[in-house]
N, CA, C and O atoms as a DFTB+ gen file, in Angstrom:
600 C
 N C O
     1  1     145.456      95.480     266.044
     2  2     144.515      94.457     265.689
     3  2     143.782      93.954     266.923
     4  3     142.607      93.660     266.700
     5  1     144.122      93.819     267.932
     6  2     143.741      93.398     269.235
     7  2     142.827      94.121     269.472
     8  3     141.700      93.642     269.602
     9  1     143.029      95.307     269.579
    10  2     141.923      96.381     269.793
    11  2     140.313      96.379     268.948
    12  3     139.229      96.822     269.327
    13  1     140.727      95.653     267.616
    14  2     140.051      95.812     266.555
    15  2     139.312      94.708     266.848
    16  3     138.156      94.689     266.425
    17  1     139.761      93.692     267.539
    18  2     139.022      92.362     267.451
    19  2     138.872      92.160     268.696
    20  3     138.446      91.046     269.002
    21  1     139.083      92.872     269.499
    22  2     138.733      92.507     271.411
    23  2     136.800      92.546     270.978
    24  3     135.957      93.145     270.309
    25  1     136.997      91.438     271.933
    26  2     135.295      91.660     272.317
    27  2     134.579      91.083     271.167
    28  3     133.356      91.143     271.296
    29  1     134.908      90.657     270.314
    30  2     134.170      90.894     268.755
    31  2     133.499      89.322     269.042
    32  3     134.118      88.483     269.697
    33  1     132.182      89.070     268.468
    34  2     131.677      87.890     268.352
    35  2     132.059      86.974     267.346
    36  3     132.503      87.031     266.200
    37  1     131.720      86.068     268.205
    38  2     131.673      84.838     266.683
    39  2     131.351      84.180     266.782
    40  3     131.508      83.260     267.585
    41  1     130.479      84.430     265.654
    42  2     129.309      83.411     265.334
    43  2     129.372      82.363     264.649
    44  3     130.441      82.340     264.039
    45  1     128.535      81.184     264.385
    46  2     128.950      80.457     263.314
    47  2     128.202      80.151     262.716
    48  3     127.086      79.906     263.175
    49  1     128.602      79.996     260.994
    50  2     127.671      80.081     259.903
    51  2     126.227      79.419     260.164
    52  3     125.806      78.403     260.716
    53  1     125.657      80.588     259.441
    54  2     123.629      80.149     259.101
    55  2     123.061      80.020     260.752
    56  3     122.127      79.259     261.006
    57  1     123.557      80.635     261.556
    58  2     122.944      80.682     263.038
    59  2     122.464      82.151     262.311
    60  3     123.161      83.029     261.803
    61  1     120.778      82.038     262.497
    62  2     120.375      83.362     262.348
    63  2     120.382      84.421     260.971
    64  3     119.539      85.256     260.643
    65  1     121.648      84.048     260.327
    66  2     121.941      84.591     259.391
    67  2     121.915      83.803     258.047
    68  3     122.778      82.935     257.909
    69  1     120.974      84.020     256.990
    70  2     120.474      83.952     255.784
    71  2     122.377      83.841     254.971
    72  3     123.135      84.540     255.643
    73  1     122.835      83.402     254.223
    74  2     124.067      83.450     253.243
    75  2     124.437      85.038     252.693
    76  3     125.560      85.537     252.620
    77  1     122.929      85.754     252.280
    78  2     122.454      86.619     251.751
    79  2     123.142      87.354     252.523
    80  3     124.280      87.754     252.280
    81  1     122.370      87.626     253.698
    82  2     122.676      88.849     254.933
    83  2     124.271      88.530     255.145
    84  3     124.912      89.509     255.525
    85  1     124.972      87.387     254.971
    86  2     126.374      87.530     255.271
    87  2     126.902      88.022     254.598
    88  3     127.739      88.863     254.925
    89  1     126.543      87.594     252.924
    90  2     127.182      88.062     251.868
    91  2     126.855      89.942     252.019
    92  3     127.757      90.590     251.486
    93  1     125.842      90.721     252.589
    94  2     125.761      91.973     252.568
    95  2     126.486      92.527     253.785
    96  3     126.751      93.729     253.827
    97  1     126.822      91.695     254.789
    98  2     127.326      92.271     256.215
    99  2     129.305      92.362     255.364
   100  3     129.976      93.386     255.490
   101  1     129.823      91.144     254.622
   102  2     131.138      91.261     254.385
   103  2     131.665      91.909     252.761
   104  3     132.789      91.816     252.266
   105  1     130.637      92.460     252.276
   106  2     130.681      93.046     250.537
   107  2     130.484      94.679     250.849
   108  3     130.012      95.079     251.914
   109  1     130.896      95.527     249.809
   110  2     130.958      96.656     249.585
   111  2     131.558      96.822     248.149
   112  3     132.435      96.058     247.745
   113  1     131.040      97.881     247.365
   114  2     131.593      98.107     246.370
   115  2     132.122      99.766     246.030
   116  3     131.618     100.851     246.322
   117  1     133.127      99.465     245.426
   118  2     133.608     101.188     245.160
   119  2     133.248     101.724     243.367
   120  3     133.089     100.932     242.439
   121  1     133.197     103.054     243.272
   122  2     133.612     103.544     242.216
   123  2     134.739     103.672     241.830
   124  3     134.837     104.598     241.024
   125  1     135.571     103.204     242.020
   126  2     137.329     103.127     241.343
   127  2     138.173     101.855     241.455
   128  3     138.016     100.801     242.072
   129  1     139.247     102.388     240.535
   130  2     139.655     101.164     240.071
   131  2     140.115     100.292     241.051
   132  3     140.215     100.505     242.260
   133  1     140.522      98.782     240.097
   134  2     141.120      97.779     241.121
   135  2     142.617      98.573     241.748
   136  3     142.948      98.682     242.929
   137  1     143.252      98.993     240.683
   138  2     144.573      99.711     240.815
   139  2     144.343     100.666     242.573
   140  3     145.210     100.632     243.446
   141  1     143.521     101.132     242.660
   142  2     142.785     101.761     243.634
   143  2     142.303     101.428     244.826
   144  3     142.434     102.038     245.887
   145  1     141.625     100.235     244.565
   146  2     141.133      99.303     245.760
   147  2     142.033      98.936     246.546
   148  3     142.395      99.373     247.638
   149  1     142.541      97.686     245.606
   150  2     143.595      96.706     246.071
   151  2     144.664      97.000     246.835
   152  3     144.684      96.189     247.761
   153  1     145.594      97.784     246.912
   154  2     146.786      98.039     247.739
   155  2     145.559      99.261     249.135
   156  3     145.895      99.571     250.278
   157  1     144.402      99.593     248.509
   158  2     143.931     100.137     250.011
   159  2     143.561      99.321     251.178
   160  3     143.797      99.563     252.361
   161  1     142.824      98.122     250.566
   162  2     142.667      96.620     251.352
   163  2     143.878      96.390     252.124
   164  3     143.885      96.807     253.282
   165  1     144.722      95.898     251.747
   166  2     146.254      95.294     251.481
   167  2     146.918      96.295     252.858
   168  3     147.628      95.745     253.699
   169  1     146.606      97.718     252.946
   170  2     147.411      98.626     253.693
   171  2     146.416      98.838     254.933
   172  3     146.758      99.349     256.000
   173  1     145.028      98.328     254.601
   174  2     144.368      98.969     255.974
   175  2     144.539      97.574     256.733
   176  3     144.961      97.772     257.873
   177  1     144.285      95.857     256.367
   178  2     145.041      94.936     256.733
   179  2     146.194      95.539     257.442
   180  3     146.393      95.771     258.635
   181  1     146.706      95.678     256.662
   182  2     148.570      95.637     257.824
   183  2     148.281      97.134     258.971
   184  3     149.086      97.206     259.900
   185  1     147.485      97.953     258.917
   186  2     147.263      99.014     259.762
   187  2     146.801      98.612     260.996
   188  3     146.927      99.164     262.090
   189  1     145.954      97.028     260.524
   190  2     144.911      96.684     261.885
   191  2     146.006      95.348     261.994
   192  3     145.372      94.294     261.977
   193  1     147.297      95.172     262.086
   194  2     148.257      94.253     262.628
   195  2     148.428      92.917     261.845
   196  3     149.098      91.910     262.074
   197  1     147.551      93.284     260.802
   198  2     147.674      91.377     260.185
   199  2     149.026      91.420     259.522
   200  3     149.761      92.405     259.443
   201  1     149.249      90.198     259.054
   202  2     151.047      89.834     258.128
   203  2     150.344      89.392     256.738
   204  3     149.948      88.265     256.441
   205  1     150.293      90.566     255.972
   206  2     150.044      89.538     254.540
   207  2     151.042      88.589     253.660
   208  3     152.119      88.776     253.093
   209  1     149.894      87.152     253.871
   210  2     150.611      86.244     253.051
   211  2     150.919      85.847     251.886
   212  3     151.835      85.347     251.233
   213  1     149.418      86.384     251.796
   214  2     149.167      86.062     249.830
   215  2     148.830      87.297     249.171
   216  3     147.852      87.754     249.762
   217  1     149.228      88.162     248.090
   218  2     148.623      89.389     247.862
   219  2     148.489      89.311     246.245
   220  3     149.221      90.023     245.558
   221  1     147.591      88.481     245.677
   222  2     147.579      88.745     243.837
   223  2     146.820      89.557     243.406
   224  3     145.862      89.319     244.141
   225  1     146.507      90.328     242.786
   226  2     146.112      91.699     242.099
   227  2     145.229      90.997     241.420
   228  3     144.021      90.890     241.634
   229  1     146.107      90.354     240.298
   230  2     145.133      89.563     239.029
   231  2     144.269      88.682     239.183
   232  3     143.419      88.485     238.314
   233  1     144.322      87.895     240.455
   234  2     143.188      87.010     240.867
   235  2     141.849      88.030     242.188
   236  3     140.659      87.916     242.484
   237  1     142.817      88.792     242.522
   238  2     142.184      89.559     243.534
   239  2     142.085      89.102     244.861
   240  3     141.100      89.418     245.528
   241  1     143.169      88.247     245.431
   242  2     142.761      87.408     246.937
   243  2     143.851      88.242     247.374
   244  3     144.716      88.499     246.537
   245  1     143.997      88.846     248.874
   246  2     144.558      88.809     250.104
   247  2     144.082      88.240     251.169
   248  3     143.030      88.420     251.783
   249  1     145.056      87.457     251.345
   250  2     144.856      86.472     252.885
   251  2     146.664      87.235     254.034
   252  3     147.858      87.528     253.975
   253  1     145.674      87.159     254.724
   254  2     146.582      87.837     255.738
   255  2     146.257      87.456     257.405
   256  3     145.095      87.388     257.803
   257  1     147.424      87.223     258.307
   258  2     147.215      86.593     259.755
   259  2     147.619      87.375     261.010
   260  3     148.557      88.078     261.387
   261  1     146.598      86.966     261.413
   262  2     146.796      88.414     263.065
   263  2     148.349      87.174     263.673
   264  3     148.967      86.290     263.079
   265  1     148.450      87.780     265.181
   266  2     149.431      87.344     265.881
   267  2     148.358      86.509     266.743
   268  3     147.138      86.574     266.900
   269  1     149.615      85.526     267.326
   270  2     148.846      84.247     267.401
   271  2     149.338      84.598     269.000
   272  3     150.426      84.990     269.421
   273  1     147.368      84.116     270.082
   274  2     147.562      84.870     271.416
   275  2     147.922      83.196     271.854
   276  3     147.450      82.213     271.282
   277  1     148.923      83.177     273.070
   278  2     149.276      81.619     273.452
   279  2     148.498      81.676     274.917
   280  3     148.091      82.659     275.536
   281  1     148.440      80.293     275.240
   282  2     147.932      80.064     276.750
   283  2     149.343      79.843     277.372
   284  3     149.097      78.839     278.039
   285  1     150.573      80.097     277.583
   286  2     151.437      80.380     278.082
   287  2     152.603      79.368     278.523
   288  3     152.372      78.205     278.854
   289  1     153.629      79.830     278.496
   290  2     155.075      78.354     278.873
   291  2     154.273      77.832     280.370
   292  3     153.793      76.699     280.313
   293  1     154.131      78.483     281.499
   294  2     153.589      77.936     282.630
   295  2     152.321      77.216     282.399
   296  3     152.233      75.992     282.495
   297  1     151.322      78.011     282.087
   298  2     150.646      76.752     281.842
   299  2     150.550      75.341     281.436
   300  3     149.996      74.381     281.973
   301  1     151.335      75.478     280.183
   302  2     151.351      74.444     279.071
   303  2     152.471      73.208     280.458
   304  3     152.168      72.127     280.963
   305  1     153.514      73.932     280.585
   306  2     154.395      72.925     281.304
   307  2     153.566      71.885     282.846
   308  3     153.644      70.760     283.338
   309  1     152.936      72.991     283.031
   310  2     152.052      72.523     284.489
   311  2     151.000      71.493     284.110
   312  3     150.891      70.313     284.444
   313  1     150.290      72.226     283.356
   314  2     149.284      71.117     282.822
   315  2     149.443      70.575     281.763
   316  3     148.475      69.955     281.324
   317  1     150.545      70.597     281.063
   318  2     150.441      69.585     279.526
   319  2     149.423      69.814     278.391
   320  3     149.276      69.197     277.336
   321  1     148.849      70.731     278.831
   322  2     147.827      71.338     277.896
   323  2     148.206      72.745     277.343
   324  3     148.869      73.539     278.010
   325  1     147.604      73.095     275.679
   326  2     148.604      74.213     275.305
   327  2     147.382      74.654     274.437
   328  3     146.886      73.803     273.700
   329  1     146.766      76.125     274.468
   330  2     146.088      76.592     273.389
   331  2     146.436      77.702     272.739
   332  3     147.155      78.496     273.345
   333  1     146.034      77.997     271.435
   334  2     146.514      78.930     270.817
   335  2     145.211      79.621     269.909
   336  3     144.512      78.871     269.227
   337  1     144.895      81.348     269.959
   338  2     143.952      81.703     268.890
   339  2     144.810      83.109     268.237
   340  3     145.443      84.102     268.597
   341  1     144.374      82.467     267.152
   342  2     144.899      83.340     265.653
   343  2     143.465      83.890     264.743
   344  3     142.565      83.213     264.245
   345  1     143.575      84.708     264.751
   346  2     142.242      85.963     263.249
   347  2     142.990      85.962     262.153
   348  3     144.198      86.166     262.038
   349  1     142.012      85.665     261.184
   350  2     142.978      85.437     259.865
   351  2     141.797      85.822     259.208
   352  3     140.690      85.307     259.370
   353  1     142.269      87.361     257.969
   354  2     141.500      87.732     257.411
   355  2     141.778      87.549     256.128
   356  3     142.975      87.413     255.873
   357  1     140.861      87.495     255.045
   358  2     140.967      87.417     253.727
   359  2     140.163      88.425     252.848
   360  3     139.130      88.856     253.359
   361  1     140.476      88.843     251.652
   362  2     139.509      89.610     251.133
   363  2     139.695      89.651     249.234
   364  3     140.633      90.002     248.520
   365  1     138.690      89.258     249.010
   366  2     138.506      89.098     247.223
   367  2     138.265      90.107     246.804
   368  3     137.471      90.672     247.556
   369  1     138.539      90.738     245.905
   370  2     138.519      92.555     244.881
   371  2     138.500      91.863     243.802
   372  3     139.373      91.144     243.316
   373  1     137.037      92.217     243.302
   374  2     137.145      92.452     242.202
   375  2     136.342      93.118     241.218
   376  3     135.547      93.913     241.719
   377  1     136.308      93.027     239.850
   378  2     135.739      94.076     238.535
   379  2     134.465      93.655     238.477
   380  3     134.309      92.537     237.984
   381  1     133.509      94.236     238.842
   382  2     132.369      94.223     238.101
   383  2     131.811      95.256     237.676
   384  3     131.574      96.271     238.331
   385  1     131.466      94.969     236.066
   386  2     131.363      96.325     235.666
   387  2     131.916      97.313     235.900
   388  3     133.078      97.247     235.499
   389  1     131.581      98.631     236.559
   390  2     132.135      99.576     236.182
   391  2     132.762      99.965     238.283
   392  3     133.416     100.803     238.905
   393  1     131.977      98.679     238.542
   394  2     132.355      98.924     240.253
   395  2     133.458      97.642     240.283
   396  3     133.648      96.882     239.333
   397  1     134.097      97.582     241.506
   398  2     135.326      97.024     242.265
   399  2     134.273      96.501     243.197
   400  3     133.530      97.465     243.382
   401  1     133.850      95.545     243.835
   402  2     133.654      94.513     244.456
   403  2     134.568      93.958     245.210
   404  3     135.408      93.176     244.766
   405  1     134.414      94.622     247.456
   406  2     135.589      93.611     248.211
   407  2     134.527      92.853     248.898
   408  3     133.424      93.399     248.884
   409  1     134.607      91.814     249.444
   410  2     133.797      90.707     250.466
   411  2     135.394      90.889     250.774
   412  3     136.321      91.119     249.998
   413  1     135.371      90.652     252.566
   414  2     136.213      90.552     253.644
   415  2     135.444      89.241     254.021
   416  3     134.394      88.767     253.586
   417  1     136.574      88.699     255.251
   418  2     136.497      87.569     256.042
   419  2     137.144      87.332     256.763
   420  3     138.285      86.935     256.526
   421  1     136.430      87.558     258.470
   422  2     137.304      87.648     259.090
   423  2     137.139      86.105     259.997
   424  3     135.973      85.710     260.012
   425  1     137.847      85.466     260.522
   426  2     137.783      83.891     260.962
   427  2     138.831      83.348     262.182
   428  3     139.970      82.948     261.944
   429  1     138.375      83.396     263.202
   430  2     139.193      83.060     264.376
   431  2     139.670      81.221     264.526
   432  3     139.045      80.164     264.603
   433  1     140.892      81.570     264.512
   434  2     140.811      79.718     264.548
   435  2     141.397      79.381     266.092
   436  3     142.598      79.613     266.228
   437  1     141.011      79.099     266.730
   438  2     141.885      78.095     268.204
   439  2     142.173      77.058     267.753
   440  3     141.607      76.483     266.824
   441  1     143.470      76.558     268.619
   442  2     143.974      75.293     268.638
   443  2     144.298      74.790     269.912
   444  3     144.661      75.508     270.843
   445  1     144.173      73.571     269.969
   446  2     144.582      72.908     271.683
   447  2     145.153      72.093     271.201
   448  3     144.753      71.580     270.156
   449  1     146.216      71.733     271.781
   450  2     146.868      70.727     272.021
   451  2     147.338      69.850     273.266
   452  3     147.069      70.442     274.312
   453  1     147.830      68.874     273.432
   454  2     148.265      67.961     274.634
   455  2     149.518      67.403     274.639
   456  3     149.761      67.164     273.457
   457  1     150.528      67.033     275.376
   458  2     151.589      67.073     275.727
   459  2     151.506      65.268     275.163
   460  3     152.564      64.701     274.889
   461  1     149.985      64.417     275.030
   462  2     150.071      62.746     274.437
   463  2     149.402      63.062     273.054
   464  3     148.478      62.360     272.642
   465  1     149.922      64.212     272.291
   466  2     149.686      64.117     270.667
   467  2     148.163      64.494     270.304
   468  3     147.772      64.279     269.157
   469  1     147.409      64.980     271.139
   470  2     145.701      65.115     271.114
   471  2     145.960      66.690     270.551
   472  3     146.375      67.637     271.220
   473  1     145.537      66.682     268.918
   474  2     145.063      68.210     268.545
   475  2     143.686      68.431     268.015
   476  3     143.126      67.686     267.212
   477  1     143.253      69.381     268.469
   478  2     141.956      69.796     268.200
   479  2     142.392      71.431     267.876
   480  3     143.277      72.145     268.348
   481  1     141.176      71.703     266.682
   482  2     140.938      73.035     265.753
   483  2     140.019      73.319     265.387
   484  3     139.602      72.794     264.355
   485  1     139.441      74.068     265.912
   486  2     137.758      75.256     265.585
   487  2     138.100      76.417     265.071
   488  3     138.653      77.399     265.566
   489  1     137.566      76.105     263.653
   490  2     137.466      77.563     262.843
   491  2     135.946      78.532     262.910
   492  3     134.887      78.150     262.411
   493  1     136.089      79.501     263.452
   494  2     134.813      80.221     263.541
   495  2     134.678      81.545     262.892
   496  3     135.154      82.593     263.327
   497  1     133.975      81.394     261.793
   498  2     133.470      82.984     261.319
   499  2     133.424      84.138     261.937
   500  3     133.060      83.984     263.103
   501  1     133.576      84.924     261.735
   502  2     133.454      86.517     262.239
   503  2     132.299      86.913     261.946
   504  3     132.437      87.455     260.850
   505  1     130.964      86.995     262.326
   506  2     129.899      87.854     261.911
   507  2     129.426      88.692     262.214
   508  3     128.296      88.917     261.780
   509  1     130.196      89.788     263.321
   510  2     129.920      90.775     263.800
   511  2     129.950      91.974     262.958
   512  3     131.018      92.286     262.431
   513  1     128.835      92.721     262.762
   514  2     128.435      93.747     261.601
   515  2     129.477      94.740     262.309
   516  3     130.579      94.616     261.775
   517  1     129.475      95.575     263.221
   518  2     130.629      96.177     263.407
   519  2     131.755      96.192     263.340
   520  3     132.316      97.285     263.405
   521  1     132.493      95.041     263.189
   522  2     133.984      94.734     262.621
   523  2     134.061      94.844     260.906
   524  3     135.112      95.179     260.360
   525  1     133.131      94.602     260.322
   526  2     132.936      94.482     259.229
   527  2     133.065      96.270     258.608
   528  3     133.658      96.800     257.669
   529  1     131.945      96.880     259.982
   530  2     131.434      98.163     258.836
   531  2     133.224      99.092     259.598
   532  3     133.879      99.393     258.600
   533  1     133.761      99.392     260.495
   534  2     134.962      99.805     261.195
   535  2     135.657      98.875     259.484
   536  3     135.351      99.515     258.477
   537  1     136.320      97.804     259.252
   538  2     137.264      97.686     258.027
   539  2     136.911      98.681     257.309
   540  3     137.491      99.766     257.285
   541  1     135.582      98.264     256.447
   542  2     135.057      98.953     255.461
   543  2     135.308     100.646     255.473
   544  3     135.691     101.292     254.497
   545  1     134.997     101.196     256.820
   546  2     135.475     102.854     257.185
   547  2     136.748     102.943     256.490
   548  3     137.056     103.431     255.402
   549  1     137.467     102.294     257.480
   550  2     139.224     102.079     257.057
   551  2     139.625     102.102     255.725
   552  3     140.445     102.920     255.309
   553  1     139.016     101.124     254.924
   554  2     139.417     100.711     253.417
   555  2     138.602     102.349     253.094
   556  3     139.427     103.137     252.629
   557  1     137.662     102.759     253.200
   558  2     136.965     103.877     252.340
   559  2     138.048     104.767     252.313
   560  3     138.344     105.162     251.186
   561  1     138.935     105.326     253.545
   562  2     139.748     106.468     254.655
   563  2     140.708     105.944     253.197
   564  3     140.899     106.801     252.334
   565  1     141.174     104.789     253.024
   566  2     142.614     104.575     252.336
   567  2     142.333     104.783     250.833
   568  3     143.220     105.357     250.201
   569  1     141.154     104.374     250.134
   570  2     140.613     104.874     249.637
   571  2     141.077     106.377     248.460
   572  3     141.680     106.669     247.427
   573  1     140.102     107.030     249.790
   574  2     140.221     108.834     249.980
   575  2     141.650     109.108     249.657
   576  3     142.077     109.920     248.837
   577  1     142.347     108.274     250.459
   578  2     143.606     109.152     250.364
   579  2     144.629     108.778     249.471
   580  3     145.691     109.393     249.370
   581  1     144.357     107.882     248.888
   582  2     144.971     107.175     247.259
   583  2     144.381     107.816     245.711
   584  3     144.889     107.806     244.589
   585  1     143.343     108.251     246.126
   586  2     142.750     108.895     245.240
   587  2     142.825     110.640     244.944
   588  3     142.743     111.292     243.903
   589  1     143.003     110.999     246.266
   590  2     143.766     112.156     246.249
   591  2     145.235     112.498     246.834
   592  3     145.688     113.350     247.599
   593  1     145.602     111.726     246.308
   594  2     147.380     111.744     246.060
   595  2     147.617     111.634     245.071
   596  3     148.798     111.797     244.762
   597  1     146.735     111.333     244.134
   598  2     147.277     111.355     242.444
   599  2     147.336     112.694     241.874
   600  3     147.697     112.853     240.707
């Protein structure tokens, strides 16, 4: 996952980007079933390091969380100051018509904290079209190979 998300931007919502263009940078649709989709999402997630938390079929949500990078015991002890960033992706599947419908979401959150109770938390969107279209590869690859294993 590190690899997957080194370097990656983030942007934050409606800078530049129309709802529209987000909704087309994080959507894709397949010809096969949910039965089909869903555990390919679900497996290319855990391929790129996330922990899935939530996985319902019938509603269609996976939410799933990268590993959380720390600013370190030395630091934190020296300066009393402590930060932490975690990627936490989610992704909705579902039926339309005769296509499967995924929107992904990928969302970096930091946290700081202070040794006198001061927490602060910035959640920032993922809008980098290349992280997006690299999943989407992935999910197609798992895909492929669920579909011809039957």
């Amino acid at each position: 996952m590190l690899l997957f998300l080194t370097g990656c931007e983030t942007t934050k919502p409606n800078v530049n980007l129309t709802p529209l263009e987000i909704q087309g940078i994080q959507s894709r649709s397949y010809d096969h079933s949910k039965d089909i989709v869903f555990p390919s999402v679900m497996s290319v997630f855990q391929d790129l390091g996330f922990t899935v938390e939530i996985a319902d079929k019938d509603s269609g949500l996976i939410k799933s969380s990268g590993t959380t990078e720390s600013s370190g015991f030395l630091y934190e002890f020296f300066t009393g100051y402590s930060a932490t960033s975690q990627t936490v992706a989610t992704a909705t599947i579902e039926q339309i018509g005769k296509q499967v419908s995924v929107r992904l979401s990928f969302t970096q959150i930091d946290k700081d904290s202070s040794w006198y109770g001061k927490e602060d938390r910035e959640d920032t969107q993922i809008l980098d079209f290349k992280i997006y279209q690299s999943a989407f590869e992935k999910i197609e690859n798992a895909i492929f190979y669920r579909v011809n294993a039957q």
